[in-house]
C-alpha positions as CSV (number, residue, x, y, z in Angstrom):
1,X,-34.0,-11.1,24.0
2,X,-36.0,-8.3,25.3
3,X,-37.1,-6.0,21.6
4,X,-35.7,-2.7,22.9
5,X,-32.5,-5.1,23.5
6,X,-32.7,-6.2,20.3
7,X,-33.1,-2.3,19.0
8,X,-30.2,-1.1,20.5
9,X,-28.3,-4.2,19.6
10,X,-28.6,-3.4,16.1
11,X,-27.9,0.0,16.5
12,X,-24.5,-0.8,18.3
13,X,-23.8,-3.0,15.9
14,X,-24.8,-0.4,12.8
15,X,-22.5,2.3,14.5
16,X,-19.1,-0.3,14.7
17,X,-20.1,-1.4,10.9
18,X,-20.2,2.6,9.9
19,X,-17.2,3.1,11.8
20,X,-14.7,0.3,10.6
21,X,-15.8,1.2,7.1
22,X,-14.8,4.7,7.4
23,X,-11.6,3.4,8.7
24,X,-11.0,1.1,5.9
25,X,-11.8,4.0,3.5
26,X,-9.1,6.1,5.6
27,X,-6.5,3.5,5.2
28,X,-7.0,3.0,1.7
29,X,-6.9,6.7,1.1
30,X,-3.7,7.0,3.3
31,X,-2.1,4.4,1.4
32,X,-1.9,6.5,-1.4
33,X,-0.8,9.7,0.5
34,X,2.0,11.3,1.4
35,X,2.5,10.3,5.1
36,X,5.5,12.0,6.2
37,X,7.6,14.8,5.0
38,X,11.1,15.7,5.7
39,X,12.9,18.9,4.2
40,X,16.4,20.8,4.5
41,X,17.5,24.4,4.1
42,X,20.8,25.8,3.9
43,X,21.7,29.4,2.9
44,X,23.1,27.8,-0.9
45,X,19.0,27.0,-1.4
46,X,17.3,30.4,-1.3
47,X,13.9,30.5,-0.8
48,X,13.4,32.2,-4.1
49,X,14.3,29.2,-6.0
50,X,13.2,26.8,-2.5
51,X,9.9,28.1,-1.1
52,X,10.2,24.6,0.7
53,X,13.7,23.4,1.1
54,X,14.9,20.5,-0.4
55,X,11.9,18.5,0.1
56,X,10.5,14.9,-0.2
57,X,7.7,12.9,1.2
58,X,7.6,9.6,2.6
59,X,4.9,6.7,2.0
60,X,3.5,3.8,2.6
61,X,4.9,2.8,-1.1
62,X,8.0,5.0,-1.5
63,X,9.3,8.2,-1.5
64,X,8.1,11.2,-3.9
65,X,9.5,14.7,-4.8
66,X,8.1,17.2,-2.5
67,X,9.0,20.7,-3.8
68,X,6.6,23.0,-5.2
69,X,7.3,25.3,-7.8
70,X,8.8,28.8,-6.9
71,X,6.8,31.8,-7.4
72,X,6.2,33.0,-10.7
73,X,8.3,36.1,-10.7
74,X,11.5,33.9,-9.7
75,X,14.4,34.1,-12.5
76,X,16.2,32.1,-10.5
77,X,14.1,28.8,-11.1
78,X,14.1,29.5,-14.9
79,X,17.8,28.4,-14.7
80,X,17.8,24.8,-13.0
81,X,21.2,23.1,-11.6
82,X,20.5,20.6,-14.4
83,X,20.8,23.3,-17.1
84,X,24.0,24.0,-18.4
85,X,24.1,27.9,-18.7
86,X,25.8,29.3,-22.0
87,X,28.0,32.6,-21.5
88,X,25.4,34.2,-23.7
89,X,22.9,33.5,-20.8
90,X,21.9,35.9,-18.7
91,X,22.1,34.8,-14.8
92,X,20.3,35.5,-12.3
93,X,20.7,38.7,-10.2
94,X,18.8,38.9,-6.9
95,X,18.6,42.9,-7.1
96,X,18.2,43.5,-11.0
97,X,15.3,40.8,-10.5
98,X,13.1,43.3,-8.1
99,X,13.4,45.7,-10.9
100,X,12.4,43.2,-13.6
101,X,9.4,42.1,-11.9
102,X,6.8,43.5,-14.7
103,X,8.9,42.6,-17.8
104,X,7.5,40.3,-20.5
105,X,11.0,39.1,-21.0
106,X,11.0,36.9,-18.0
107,X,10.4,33.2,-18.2
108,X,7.3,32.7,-15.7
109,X,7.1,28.8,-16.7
110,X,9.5,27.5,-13.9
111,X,9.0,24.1,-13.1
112,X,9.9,22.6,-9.8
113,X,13.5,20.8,-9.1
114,X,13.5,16.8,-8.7
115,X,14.3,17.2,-4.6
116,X,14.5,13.2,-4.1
117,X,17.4,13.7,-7.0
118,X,18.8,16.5,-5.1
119,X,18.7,15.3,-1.5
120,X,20.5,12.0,-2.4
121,X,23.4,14.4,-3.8
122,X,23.7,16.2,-0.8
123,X,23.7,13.2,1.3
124,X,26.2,11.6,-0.7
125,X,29.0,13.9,0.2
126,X,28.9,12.7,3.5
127,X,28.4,8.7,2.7
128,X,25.2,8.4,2.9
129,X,23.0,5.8,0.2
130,X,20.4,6.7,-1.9
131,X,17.1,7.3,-0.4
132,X,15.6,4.6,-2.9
133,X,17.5,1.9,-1.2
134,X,15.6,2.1,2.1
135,X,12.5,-0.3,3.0
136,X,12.9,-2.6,-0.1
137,X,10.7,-5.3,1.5
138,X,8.1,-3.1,2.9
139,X,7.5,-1.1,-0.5
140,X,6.8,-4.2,-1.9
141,X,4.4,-6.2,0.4
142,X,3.3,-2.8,1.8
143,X,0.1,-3.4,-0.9
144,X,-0.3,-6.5,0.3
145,X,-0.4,-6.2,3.9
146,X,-2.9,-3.3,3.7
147,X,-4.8,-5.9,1.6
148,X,-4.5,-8.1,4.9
149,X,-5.2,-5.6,7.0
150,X,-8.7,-4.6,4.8
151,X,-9.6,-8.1,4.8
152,X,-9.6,-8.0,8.4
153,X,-11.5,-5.0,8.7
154,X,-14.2,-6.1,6.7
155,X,-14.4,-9.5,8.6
156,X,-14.3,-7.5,11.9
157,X,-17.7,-5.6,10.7
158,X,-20.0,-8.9,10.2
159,X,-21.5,-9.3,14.1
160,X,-21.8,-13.3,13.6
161,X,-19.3,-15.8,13.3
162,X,-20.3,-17.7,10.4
163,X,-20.5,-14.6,8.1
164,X,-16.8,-13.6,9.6
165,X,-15.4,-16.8,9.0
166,X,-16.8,-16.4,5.2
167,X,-15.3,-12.7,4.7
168,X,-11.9,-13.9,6.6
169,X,-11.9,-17.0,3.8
170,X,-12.6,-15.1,0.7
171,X,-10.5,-12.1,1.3
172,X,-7.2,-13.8,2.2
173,X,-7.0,-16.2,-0.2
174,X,-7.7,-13.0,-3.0
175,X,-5.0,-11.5,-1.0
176,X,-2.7,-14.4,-0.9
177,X,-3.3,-15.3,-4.7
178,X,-3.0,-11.6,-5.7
179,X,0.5,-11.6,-4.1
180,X,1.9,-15.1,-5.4
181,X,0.8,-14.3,-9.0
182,X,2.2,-10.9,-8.8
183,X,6.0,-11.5,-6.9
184,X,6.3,-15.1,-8.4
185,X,4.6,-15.7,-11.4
186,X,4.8,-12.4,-12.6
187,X,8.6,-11.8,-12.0
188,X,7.6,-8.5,-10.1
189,X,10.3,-9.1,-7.0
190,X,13.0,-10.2,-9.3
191,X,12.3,-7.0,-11.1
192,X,12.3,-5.1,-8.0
193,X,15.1,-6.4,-7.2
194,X,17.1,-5.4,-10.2
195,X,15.8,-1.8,-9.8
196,X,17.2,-1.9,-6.5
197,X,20.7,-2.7,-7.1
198,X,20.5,0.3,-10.1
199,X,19.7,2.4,-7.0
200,X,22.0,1.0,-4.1
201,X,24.8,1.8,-7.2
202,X,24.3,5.1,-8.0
203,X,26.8,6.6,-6.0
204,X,29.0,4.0,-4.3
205,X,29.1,1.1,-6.9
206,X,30.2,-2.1,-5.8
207,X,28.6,-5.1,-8.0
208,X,29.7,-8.0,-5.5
209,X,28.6,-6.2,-2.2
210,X,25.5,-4.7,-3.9
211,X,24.6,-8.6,-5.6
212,X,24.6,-9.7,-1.9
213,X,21.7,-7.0,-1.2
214,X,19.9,-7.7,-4.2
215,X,19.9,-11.6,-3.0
216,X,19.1,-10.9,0.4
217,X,16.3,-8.8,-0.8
218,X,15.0,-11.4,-2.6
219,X,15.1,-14.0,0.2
220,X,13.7,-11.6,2.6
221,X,10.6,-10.6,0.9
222,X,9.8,-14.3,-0.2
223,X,10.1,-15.0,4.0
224,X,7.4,-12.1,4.5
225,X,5.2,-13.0,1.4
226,X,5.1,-16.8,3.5
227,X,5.2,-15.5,7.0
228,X,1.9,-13.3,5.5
229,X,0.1,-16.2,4.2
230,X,0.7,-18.1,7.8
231,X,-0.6,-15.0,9.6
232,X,-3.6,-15.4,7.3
233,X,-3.9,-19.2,8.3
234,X,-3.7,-18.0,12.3
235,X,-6.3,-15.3,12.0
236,X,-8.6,-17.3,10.6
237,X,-8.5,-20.5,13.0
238,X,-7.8,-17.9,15.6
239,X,-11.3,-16.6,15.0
240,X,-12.5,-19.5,14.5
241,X,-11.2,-21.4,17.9
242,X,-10.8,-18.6,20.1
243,X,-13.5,-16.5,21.5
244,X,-12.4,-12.6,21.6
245,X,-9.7,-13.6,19.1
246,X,-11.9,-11.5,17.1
247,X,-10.8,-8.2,18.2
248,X,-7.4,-8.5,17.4
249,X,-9.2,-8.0,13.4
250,X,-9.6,-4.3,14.5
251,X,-6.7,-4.0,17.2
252,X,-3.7,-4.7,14.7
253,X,-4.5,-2.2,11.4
254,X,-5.1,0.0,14.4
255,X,-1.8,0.3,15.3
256,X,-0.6,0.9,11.8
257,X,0.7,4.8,13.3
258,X,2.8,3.3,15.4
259,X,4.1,0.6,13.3
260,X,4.8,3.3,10.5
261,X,7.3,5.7,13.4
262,X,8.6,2.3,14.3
263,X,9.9,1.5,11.0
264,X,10.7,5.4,9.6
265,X,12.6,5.6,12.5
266,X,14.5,2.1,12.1
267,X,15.3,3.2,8.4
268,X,16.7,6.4,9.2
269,X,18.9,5.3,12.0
270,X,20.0,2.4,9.0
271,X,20.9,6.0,6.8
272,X,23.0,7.7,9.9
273,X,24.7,5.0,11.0
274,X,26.0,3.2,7.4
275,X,27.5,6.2,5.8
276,X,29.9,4.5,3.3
277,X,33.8,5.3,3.7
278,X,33.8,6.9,-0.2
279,X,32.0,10.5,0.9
280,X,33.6,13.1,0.2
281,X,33.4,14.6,4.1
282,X,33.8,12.0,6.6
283,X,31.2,12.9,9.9
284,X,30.5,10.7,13.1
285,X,27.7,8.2,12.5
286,X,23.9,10.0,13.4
287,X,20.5,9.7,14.0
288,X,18.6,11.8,11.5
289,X,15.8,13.9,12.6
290,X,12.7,11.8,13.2
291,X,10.1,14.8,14.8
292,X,10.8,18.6,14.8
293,X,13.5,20.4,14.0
294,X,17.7,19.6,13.5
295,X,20.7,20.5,12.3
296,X,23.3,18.9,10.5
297,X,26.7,21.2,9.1
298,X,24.8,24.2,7.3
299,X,21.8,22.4,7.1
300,X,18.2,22.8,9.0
301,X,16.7,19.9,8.8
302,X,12.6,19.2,9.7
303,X,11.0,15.8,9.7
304,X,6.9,16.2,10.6
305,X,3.9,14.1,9.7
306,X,1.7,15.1,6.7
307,X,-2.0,14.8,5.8
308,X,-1.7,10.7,4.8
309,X,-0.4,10.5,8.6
310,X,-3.5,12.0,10.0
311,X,-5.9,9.8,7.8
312,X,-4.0,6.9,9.6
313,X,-4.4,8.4,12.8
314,X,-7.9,9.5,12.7
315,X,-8.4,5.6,11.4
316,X,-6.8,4.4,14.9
317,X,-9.4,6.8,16.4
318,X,-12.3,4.9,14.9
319,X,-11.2,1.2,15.3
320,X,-10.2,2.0,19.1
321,X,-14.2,2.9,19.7
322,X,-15.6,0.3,17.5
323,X,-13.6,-2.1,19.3
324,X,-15.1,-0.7,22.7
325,X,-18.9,-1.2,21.4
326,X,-17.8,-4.3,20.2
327,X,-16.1,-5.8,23.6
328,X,-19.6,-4.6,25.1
329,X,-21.6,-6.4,22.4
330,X,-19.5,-9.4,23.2
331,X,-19.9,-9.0,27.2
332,X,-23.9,-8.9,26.8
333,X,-23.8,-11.6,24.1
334,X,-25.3,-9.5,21.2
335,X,-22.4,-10.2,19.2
336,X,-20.2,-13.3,18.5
């Protein structure tokens, strides 16, 4: 190989290691981001109290409480739904309150409302289940697979064969043994799945139908936690055997956006179209808002990707051109 060859070989192969590192930071970081976020308003939640709706955000490892805390000068947050208000209170009084602005005698340390607590009362009026229940498996191999996924990444960085093979090795059996000692030995999916049935009863308890779930929940995730550790065996004699086989190590976390919208989507079409017969308002089964803008009854409802969706994205970005640098290092032979 010509030197100048051999120059711009290593460069090529400098720019994919620099660019599937910065997409294994980006994953890593959107892992522990909020990825999605979905909010309702409704003339009953002013924006004094409700700057943001009733808000939550979606993950890769749950759901979380999106609201923010109302603006300083709100009275109205200073008395929370949870608060039981004593006659010797006094309430709140949207005109009185412009007039009060500058007093010292309001209480300026609001805090914000629990809006995971209080969209999964709304909902439950009309049937639906708790928002905990949804993606049991995948919030508990979710760590894992993105574990699978950086392994991968790191292997697809080393140019040569032999080094791949080495990082491939390592990585997924950390992975795998990370996994088995925490689901198994540790009892962490049993106690997931305890915490699960708490949740699935919180409105609409019944223990025999609900024991079912938490069983099936328990079966399920063991069937992903061994269909993970095959995938791990494939990869690696896929590499191994197959030449271009390689590729498929920056091609699959790749398409983590899409299998993100894929599964959201899935889940909320699971919430529309199960609402249990107990609500207290009976509505046709629905598909909740997945993009933009809806309404259900009173309610605006707005479903958009956040920032820990754009870290994902931008990480697509990256792995799509190192894999074209790569195919071409491949097609002149400068890489394995």
């Amino acid at each position: 190989m010509q030197p100048q060859n051999t120059a711009a070989a290593s460069k090529q192969s400098l720019i994919v290691r620099g660019l599937t590192l910065i997409a294994l930071v980006l994953m890593i970081g959107a892992y522990f981001s909020p990825t999605w976020w979905v909010a309702l308003t409704a003339p009953n939640y002013p924006e004094d109290a409700f700057p943001d709706g009733i808000r939550i955000h979606f993950s890769f490892t749950g759901v979380e409480n999106g609201c923010s805390t109302a603006p300083k000068t709100s009275r109205l947050m200073s008395e929370t739904f949870q608060e039981d208000l004593g006659s010797q209170k006094e309430r709140y009084n949207p005109i009185l309150e412009a007039q009060k602005k500058q007093q010292s005698d309001v209480n300026k340390n609001a805090e914000a409302l629990d809006c995971v607590h209080e969209m999964n009362t709304i909902n439950h009026y009309v049937g639906m289940h708790p928002i905990g229940i949804g993606a049991p498996v995948e919030r508990q191999v979710s760590r894992y697979v993105f574990g699978f996924f950086g392994v991968m990444l790191l292997g697809f960085a080393m140019a040569k064969r032999k080094a791949r093979l080495a990082v491939l090795g390592i990585g997924f059996a950390a992975v795998a043994a990370w996994m088995v000692g925490e689901l198994f030995v540790m009892g962490k999916m049993d106690a997931y799945a305890q915490y699960y049935m708490g949740e699935a009863g919180a409105f609409f308890n019944e223990p025999e139908r609900i024991a079912q779930w938490g069983s099936t929940l328990k079966s399920v995730t063991t069937g992903v936690a061994v269909g993970l550790i095959a995938a791990m065996a494939v990869v690696w004699v896929g590499v191994w055997k197959i030449r271009g086989f390689s590729l498929l190590l920056a091609l699959v976390p790749a398409l983590l956006p899409i299998f993100f919208v894929i599964d959201y989507a899935g889940w909320l079409w699971f919430f529309g179209h199960n609402l249990h017969p107990w609500g207290a308002f009976t509505v046709k089964p629905f598909m909740p808002t997945v993009f933009g803008v809806g309404k259900v009854a009173q309610f605006s409802t707005y479903s958009y990707p956040y920032w820990g969706y754009l870290m994902v994205v931008v990480m697509m970005l990256c792995l799509l051109l190192a894999l074209l640098i790569r195919r071409k290092q491949m097609r002149e032979g400068t890489a394995e």
